[in-house]
C-alpha positions as CSV (number, residue, x, y, z in Angstrom):
1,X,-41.7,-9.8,7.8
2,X,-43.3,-7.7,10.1
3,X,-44.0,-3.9,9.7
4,X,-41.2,-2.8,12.1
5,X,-38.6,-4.9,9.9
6,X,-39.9,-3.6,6.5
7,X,-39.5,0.0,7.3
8,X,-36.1,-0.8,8.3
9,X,-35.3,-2.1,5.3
10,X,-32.6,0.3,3.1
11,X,-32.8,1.9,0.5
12,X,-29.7,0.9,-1.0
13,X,-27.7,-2.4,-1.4
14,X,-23.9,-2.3,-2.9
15,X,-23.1,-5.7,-1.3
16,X,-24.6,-7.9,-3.9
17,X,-22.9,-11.3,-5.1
18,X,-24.1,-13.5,-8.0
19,X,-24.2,-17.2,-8.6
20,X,-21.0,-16.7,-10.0
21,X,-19.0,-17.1,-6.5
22,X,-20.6,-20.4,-5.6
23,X,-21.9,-19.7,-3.2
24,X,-24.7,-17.6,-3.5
25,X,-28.1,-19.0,-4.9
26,X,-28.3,-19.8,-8.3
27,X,-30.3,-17.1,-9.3
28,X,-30.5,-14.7,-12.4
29,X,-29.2,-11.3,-11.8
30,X,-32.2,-10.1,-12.8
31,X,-34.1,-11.6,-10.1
32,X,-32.0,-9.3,-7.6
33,X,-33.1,-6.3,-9.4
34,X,-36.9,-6.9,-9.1
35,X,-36.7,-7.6,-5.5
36,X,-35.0,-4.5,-5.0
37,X,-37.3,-2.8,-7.0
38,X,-40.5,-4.7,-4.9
39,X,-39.0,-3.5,-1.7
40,X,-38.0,0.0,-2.3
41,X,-34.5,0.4,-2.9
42,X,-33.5,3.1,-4.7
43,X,-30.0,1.6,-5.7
44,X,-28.4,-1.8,-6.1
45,X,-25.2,-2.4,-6.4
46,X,-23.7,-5.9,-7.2
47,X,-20.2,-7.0,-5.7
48,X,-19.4,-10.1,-6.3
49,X,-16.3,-11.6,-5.2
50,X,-13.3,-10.1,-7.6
51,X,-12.5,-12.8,-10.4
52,X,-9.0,-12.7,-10.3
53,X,-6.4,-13.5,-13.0
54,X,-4.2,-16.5,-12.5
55,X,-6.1,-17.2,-9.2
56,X,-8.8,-20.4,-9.0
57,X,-10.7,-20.8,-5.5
58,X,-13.7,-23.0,-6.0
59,X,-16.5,-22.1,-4.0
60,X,-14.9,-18.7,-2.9
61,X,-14.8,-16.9,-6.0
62,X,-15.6,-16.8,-10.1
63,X,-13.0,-17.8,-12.6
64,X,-11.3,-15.0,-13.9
65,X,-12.8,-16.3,-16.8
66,X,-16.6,-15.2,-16.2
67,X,-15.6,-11.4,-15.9
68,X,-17.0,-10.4,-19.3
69,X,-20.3,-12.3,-18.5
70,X,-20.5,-10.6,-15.5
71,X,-19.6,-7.1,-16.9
72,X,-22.3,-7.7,-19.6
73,X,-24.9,-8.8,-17.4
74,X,-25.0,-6.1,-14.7
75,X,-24.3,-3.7,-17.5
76,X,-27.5,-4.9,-19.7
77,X,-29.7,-4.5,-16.4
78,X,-28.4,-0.8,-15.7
79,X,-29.7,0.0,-19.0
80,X,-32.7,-1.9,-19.1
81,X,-34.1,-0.3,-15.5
82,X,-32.8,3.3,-16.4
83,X,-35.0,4.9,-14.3
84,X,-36.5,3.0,-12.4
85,X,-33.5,2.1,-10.1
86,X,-29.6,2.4,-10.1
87,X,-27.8,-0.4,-10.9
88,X,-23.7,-0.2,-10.4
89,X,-21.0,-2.5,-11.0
90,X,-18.6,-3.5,-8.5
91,X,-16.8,-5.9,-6.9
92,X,-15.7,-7.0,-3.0
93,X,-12.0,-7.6,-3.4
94,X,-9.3,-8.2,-1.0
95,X,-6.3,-5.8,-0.9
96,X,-3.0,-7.1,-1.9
97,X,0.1,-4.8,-3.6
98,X,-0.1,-7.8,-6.3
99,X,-3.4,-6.5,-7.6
100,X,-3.4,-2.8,-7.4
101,X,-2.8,-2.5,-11.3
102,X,-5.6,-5.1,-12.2
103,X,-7.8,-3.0,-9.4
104,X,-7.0,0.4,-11.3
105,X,-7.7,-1.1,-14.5
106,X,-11.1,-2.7,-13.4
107,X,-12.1,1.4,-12.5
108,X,-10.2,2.8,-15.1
109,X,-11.1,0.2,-18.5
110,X,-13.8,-2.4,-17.6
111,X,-16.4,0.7,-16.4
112,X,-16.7,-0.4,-12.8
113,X,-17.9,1.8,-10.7
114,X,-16.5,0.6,-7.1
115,X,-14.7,-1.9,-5.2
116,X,-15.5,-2.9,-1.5
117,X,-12.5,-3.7,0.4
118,X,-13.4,-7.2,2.0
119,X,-9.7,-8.8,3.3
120,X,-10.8,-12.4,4.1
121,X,-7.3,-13.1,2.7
122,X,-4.5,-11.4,0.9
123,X,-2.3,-12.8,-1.7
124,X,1.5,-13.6,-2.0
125,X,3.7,-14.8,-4.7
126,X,0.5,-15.0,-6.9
127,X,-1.0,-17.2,-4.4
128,X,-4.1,-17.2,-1.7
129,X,-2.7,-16.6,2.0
130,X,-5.2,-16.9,4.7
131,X,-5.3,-15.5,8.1
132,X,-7.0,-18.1,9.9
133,X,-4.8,-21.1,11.1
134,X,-2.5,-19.5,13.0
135,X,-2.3,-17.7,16.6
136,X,-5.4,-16.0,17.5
137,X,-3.7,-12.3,17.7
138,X,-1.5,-12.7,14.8
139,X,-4.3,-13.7,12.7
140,X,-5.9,-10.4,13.5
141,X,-2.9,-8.2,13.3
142,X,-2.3,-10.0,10.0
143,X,-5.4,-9.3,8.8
144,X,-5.4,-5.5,10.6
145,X,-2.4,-4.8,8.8
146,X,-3.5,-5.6,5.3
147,X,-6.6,-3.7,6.1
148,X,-5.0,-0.7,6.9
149,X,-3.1,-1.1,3.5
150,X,-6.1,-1.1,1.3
151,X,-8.0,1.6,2.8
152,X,-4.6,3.5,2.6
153,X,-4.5,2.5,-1.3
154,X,-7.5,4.8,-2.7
155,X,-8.8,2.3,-4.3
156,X,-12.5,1.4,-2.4
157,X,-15.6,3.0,-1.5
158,X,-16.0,1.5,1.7
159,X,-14.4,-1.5,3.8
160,X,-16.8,-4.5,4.4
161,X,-17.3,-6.1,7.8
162,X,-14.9,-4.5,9.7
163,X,-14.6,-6.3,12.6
164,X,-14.5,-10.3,10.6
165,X,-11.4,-10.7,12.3
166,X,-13.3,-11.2,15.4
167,X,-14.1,-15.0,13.8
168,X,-10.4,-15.6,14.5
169,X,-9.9,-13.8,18.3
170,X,-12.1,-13.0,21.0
171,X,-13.2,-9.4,21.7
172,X,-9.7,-8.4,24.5
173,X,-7.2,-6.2,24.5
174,X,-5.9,-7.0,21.5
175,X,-9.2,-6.9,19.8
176,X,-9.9,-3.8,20.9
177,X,-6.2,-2.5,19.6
178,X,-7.5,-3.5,15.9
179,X,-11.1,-2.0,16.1
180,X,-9.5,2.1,17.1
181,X,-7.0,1.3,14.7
182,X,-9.1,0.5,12.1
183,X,-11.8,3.3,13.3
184,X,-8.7,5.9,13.8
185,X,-8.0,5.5,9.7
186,X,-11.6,5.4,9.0
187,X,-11.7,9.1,10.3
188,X,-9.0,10.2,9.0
189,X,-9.4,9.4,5.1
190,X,-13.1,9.5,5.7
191,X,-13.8,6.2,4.3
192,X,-16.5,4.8,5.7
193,X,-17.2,1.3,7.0
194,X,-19.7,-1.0,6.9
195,X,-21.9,-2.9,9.4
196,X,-22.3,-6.7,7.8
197,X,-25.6,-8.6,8.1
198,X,-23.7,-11.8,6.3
199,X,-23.0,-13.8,9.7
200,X,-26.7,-13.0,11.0
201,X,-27.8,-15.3,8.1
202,X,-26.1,-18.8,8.7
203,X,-28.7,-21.1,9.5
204,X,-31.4,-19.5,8.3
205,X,-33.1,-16.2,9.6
206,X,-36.6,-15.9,11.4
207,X,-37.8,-13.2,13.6
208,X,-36.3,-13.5,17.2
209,X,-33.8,-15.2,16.4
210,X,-30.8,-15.0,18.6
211,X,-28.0,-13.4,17.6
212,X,-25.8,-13.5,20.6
213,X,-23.2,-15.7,19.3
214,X,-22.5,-14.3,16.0
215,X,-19.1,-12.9,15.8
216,X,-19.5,-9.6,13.3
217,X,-21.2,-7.3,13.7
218,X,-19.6,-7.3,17.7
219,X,-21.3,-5.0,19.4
220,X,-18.0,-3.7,21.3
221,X,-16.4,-2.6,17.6
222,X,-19.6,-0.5,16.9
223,X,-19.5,0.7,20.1
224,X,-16.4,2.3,20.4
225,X,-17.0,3.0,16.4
226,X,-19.7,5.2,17.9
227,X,-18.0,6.7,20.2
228,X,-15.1,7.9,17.5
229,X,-17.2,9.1,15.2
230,X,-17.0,6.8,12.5
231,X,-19.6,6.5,9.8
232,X,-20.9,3.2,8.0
233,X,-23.1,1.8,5.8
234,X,-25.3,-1.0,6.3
235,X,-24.0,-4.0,4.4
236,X,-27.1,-6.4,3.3
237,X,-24.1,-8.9,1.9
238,X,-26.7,-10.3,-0.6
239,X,-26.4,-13.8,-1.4
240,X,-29.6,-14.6,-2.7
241,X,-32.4,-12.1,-3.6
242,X,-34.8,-12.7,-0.7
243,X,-31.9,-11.5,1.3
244,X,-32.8,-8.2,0.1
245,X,-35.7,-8.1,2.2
246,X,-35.6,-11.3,4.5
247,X,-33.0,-10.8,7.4
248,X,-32.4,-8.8,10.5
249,X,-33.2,-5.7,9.2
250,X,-34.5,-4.5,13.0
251,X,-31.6,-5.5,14.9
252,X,-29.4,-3.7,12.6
253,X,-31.1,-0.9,13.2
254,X,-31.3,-1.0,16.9
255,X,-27.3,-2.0,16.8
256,X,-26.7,1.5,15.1
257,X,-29.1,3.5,17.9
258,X,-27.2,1.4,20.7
259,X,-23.7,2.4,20.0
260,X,-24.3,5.5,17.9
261,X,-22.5,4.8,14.9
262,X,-23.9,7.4,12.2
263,X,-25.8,5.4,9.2
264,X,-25.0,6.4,5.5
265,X,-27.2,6.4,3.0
266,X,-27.3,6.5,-0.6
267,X,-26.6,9.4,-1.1
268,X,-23.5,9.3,1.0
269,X,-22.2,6.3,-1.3
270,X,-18.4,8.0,-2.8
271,X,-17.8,5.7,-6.5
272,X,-13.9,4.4,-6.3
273,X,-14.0,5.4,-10.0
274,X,-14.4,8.9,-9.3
275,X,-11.0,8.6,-7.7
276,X,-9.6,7.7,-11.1
């Protein structure tokens, strides 16, 4: 890493996932906490994907099953670092009206401190439903729709990569339709949103590598997210802990001075349990 990258680095993560998912590395949470710590962050929040009840995706997310382990784990490492970093429990989870009460009772009863609203699907009838599959614009309005719901529902700190339904339709009319939509509500409940490394990663990462053809973070969303006002947070999306300080770190940065988006920092970070 070179010096410019490193002092771009955050100093804060609360998109963290675990082995759990499976698909992140199959590292001990532990070994995320000392790279934070090496590297300067001040906070770390893990997020794995919500374990849901009644719900089994292989490869997407944890059986519902390994929420006490993962509870217990992040928990033991908050107390173990006390002072010496933050550690907070979270998960990314997808909005659907079928899991508001589990949501609540996550923040209210299992002591998490926040969920990040990441809608790569919703759920129906107790089932998955996926966006992708179907016509390019009513994947996105699908998926713009449910957004809009969850950031509605009081229930997150912060909605994760935005602008993902860009992996399903081209940046156009309709695109751009979404993105003030999305930015519009942003403002208006002041939650923020969150500029995702995650697609940078795939393939590997080296310095210089080019980044033109990755879908999210679009450089049109931000954009016009600069131009409204809208503030975000810069979502490392953790899936192993060299992430933490092994990615593009500078381009990120340079993204947010291009379009003017107004970066949060830890401080800035709102817990959904103080909502509850």
């Amino acid at each position: 890493m070179s010096e410019n990258e490193r002092r771009a680095l955050p100093d804060y993560c609360f998109h963290t996932h675990t082995f759990r998912c499976g698909h992140a590395a199959m590292s001990p949470d532990e070994e995320y906490v000392e790279d934070a710590l090496r590297n300067g962050y001040r906070v770390l929040g893990f997020s794995d994907h919500a374990f849901l009840p009644g719900i089994r995706e292989r490869g997407m997310r944890g059986d519902y099953s390994l929420l006490d382990d993962y509870v217990s784990s992040i928990l033991a490492l908050r107390k173990k670092y006390e002072g010496k970093i933050q550690i907070l429990l979270g998960f990314e989870a997808e909005y659907s009206p079928e899991m508001e009460g589990y949501y609540r009772g996550l923040l209210q009863e299992k002591g998490f401190d926040y969920l990040i609203l990441g809608q790569h699907e919703t759920f129906r009838n107790g089932m998955p439903w996926h966006y992708w599959g179907r016509r390019p614009e009513e994947s996105a309005e699908a998926y713009c729709l449910d957004l809009l719901r969850g950031m509605r529902s009081g229930l997150y700190s912060y909605v994760a990569h935005p602008d993902l339904y860009l992996l399903w339709e081209g940046w156009g009319p309709h695109a751009e339709s979404v993105c003030r939509r999305i930015c519009s509500l942003s403002l208006e409940l002041g939650l923020p949103l969150e500029i995702n490394m995650g697609r940078s990663r795939i393939g590997g990462w080296e310095e210089g590598k080019d980044l033109s053809h990755v879908e999210y973070p679009c450089p049109e969303f931000w954009r016009i997210a600069g131009e409204m006002g809208v503030s975000a947070f810069l979502g490392v999306d953790a899936h192993s802990p060299w992430d933490l300080h092994k990615g593009p770190f500078g381009h990120m940065r340079k993204l947010v001075e291009d379009t003017g988006v107004r970066l949060l920092g830890a401080l800035d970070f709102q817990p959904s349990s103080a909502r509850w």
